[in-house]
C-alpha positions in Angstrom: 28.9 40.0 20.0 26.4 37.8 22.1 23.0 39.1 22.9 21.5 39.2 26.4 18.3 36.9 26.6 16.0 40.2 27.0 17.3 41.3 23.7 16.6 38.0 22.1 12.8 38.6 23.8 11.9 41.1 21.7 12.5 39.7 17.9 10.7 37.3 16.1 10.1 33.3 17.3 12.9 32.1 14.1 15.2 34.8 15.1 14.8 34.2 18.7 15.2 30.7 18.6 18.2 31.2 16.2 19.9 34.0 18.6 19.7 31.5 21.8 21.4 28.4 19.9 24.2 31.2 18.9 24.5 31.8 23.0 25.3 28.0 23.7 27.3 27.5 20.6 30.9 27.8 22.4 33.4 30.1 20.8 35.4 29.1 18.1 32.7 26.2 17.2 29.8 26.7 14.2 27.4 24.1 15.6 25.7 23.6 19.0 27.0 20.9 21.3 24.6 18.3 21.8 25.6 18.6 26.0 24.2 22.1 25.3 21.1 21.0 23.8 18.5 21.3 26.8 20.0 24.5 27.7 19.5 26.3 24.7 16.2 24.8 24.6 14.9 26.1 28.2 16.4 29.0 27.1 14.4 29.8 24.1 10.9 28.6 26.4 10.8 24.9 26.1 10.9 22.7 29.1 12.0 19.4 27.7 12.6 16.4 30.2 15.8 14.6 30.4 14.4 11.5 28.2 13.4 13.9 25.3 16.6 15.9 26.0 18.3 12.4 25.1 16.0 10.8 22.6 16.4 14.5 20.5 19.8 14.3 20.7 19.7 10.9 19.4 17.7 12.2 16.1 19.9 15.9 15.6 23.0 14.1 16.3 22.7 11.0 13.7 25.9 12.3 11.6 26.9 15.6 13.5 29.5 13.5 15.8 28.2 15.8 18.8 26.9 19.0 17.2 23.9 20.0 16.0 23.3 22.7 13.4 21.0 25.5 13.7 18.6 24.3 10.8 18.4 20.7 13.3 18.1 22.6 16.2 15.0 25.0 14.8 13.4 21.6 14.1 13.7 20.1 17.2 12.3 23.7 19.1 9.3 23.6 17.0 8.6 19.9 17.6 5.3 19.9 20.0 4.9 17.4 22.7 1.4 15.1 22.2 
């Protein structure tokens, strides 16, 4: 069972971040689809532009052939802008 966003609020930043990739990862798949990426991401309190939406993509997705994996995708959340 999916958890509402407000749930997701209240635990921990790893677990948080990790509970809002599982809501974009669409049923029946193990990995986020990189078209989900900046989704997931404004979800969990980023605010990444398109361009970074695309160059991250670019990095998570070198051998995922369109999905990234949770472990990728906690990487590219903690990644801070200059």
């Amino acid at each position: 069972m999916k958890q509402s966003i407000r749930e997701i609020q209240k635990m921990d930043l790893r677990t948080q971040v990790l509970d809002v990739y599982k809501l974009f990862v669409e049923d029946g798949e193990e990995s986020l689809r990189a078209r989900n990426l900046g989704k997931a991401l404004r979800s969990a309190g980023k605010n990444p532009t398109d361009m970074e939406i695309h160059e991250m993509v670019n990095f998570a997705n070198f051998h995922y052939e369109g999905f990234i994996n949770p472990q990728r995708f906690m990487e590219l959340f903690l990644v801070k802008k200059p």
